[in-house]
C-alpha positions in Angstrom: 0.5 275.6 -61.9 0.2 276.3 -65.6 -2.3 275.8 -68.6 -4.9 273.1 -68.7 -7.5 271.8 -71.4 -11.2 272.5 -69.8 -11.4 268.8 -70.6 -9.2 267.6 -67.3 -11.6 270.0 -64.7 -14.8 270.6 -66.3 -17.4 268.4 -68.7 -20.3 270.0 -70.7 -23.4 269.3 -72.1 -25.5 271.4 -75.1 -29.0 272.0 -76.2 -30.3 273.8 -79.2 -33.3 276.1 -79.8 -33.2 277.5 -83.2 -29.9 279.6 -83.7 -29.7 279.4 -80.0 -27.2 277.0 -78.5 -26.2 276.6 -74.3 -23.8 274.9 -73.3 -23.6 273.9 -69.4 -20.0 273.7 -68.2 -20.0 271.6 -65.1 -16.3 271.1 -63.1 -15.7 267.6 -61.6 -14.6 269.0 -58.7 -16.5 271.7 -56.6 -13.3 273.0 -56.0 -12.6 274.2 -59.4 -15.9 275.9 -59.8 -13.8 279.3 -58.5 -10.8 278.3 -61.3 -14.0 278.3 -64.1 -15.5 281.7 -63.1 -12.3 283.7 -63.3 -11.5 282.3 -66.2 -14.2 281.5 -68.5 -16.3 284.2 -68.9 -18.6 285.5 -71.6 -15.9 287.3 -73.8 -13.6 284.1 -73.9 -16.4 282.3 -74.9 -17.2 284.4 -77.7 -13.5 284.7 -78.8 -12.9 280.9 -78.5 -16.0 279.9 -80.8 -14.3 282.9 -83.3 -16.6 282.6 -86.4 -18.7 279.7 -85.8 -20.4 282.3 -83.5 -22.4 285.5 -85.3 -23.9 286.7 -81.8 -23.6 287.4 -78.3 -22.3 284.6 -75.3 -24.4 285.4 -71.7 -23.1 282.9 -68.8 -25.3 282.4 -66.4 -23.3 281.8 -62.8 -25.5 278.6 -60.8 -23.6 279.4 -58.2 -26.0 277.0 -55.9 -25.3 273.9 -58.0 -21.7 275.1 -59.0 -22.1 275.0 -62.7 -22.0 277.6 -65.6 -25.1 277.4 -68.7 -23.8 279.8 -71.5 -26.1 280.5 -74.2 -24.8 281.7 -77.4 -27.1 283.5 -79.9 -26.5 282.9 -83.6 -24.6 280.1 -83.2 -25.6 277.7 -85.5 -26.2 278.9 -88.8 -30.4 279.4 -89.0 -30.3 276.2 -86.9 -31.2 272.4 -87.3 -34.1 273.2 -90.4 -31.5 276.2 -92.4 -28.4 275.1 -91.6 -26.2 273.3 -94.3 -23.6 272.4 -91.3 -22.4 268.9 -90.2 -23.6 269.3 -86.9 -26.8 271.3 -87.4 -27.8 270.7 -83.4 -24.5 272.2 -82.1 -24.3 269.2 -79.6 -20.4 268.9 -80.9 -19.6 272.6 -80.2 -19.7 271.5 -76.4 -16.3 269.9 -76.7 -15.5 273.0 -78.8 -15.3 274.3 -75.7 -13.7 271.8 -73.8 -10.7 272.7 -75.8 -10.0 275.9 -74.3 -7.5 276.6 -72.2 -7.7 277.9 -68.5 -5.1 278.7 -66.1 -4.8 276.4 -63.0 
């Protein structure tokens, strides 16, 4: 069918620890959930977030609820008490992600 912004399948929600952000990427339809885990994975992640991101992605499949939690590790610069950036919580880097592109 062709390219799509995450955005039109999928919504996401983020949480901060630290330098630790996840992200849970949700699809709005169950039926998507197969579309997301071929193409989202880990390395796209990391790719997608480009420098903002100093560590590793790990995706966690929930395959029971059919949703995705990604937590990325170094992700927001010494996090919410070190971090001279806007958003210090990361809670905008969730429709970071939303911007990427996926194959439908």
């Amino acid at each position: 069918m062709g390219l799509v912004k995450l955005r039109k399948i999928a919504h996401a929600r983020s949480g901060d620890k630290g330098d630790i952000l996840n992200i849970s990427l949700i699809p709005y339809d169950e039926k998507d959930y197969t579309i997301l885990k071929e193409n989202v994975t880990a390395h796209r992640v990391k790719e997608h977030f480009g420098d903002l991101l100093k560590g590793e992605v790990k995706r966690y499949d929930l395959d029971n609820i059919k949703a995705f939690n990604f937590v990325l590790y170094d992700a927001l610069s010494g996090g919410v008490t070190q971090s001279l950036r806007l958003d210090k919580h990361g809670k905008t880097l969730s429709f970071l992600l939303l911007d990427m592109e996926v194959e439908i």
